[in-house]
SETI-975678 format. One record per residue (C-alpha): x, y, z; residue in one letter; chain. Coordinates in steps of 0.5 Angstrom, whole numbers. Example, Ala and Ser with C-alpha at 12.3 -4.5 7.8 and 13.67 -1.06 7.14 Angstrom:
SETI-975678
<atom xx="25" yy="-9" zz="16" residu="a" chaine="A"/>
<atom xx="27" yy="-2" zz="14" residu="s" chaine="A"/>
***
This chain:
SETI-975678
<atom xx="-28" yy="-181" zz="114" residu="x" chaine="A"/>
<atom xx="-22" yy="-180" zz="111" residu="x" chaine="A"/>
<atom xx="-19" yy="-172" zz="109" residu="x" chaine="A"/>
<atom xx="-23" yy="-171" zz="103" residu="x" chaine="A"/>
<atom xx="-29" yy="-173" zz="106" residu="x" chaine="A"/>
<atom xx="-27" yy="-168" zz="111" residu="x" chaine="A"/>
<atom xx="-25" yy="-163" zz="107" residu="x" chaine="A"/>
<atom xx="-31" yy="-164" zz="102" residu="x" chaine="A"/>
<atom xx="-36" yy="-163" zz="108" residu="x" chaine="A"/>
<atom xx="-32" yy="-157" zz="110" residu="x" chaine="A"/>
<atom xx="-33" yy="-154" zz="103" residu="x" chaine="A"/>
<atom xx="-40" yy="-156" zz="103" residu="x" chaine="A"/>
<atom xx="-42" yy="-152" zz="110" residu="x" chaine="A"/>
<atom xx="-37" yy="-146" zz="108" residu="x" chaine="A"/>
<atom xx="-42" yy="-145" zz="101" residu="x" chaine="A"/>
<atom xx="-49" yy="-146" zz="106" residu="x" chaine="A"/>
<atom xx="-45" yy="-141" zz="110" residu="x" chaine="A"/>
<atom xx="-43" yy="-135" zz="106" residu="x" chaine="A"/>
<atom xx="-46" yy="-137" zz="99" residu="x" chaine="A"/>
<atom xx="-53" yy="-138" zz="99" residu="x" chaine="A"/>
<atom xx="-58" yy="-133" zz="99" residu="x" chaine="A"/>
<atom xx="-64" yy="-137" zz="98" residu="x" chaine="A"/>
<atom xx="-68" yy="-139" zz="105" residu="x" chaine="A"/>
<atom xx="-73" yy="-145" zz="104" residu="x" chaine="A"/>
<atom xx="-78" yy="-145" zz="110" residu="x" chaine="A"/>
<atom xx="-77" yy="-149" zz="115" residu="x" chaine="A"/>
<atom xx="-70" yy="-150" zz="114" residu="x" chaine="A"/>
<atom xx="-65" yy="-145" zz="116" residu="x" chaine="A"/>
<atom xx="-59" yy="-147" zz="110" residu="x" chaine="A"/>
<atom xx="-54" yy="-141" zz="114" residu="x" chaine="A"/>
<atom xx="-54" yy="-146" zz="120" residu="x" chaine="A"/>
<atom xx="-54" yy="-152" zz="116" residu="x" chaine="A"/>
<atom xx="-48" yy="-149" zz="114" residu="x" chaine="A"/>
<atom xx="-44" yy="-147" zz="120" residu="x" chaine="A"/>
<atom xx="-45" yy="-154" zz="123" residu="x" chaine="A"/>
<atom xx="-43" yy="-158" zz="117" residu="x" chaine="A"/>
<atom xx="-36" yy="-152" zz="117" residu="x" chaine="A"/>
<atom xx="-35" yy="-153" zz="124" residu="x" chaine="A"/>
<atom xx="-37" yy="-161" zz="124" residu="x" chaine="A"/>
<atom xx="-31" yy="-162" zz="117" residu="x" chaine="A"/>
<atom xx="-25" yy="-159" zz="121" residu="x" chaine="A"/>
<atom xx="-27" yy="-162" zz="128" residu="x" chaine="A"/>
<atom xx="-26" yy="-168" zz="124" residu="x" chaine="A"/>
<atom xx="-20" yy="-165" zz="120" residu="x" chaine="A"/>
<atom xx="-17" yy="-164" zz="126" residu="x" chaine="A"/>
<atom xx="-18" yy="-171" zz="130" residu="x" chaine="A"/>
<atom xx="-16" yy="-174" zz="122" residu="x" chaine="A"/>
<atom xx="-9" yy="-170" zz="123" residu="x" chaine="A"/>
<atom xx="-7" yy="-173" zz="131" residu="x" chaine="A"/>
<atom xx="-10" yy="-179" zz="129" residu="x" chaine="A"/>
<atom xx="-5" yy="-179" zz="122" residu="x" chaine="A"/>
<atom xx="1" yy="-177" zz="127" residu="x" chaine="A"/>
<atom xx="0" yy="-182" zz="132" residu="x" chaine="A"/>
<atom xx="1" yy="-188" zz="127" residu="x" chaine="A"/>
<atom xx="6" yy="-185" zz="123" residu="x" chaine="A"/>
<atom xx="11" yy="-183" zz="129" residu="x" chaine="A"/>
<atom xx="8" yy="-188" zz="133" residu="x" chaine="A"/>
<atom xx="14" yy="-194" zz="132" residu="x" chaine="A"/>
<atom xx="21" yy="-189" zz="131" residu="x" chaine="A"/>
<atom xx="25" yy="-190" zz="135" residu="x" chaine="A"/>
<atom xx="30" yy="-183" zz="138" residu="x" chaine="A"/>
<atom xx="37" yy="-182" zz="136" residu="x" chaine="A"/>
<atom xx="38" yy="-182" zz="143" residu="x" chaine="A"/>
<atom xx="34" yy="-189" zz="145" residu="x" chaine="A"/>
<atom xx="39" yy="-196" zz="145" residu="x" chaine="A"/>
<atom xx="36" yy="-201" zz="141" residu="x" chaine="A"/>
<atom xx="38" yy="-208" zz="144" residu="x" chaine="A"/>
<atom xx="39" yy="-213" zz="138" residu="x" chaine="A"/>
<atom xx="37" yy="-220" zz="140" residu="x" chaine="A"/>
<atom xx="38" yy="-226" zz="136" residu="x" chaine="A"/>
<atom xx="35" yy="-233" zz="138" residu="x" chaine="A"/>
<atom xx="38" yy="-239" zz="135" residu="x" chaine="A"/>
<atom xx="36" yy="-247" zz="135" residu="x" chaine="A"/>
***
């Protein structure tokens, strides 16, 4: 699930949380809610180290040699 599912799910547990008033029986919608908040920013958060990873994963630090190597046939 990439952000916008995240946040979308997020959204969705925010608005069962604090917006809706009407309590079917069996379900607690208000519970529902809190762990679908809880479930979209745990995955927001595992999305976010995940994406920083990658994107400095490969660079190198200004104070790092770098040594070229070139092989000839």
């Amino acid at each position: 699930m990439g952000i916008g599912g995240c946040v979308l799910l997020a959204a969705l547990g925010a608005v069962l949380a604090f917006a809706v008033d009407w309590e079917p029986s069996g379900v607690n919608l208000h519970m529902v809610g809190w762990i679908l908040l809880v479930a979209g920013l745990l995955g927001l958060l595992v999305n976010a180290t995940v994406l920083r990873r990658r994107r400095h994963g490969g660079r190198v630090g200004p104070d790092e040699v770098v040594e070229e190597r070139r092989y000839y046939e």
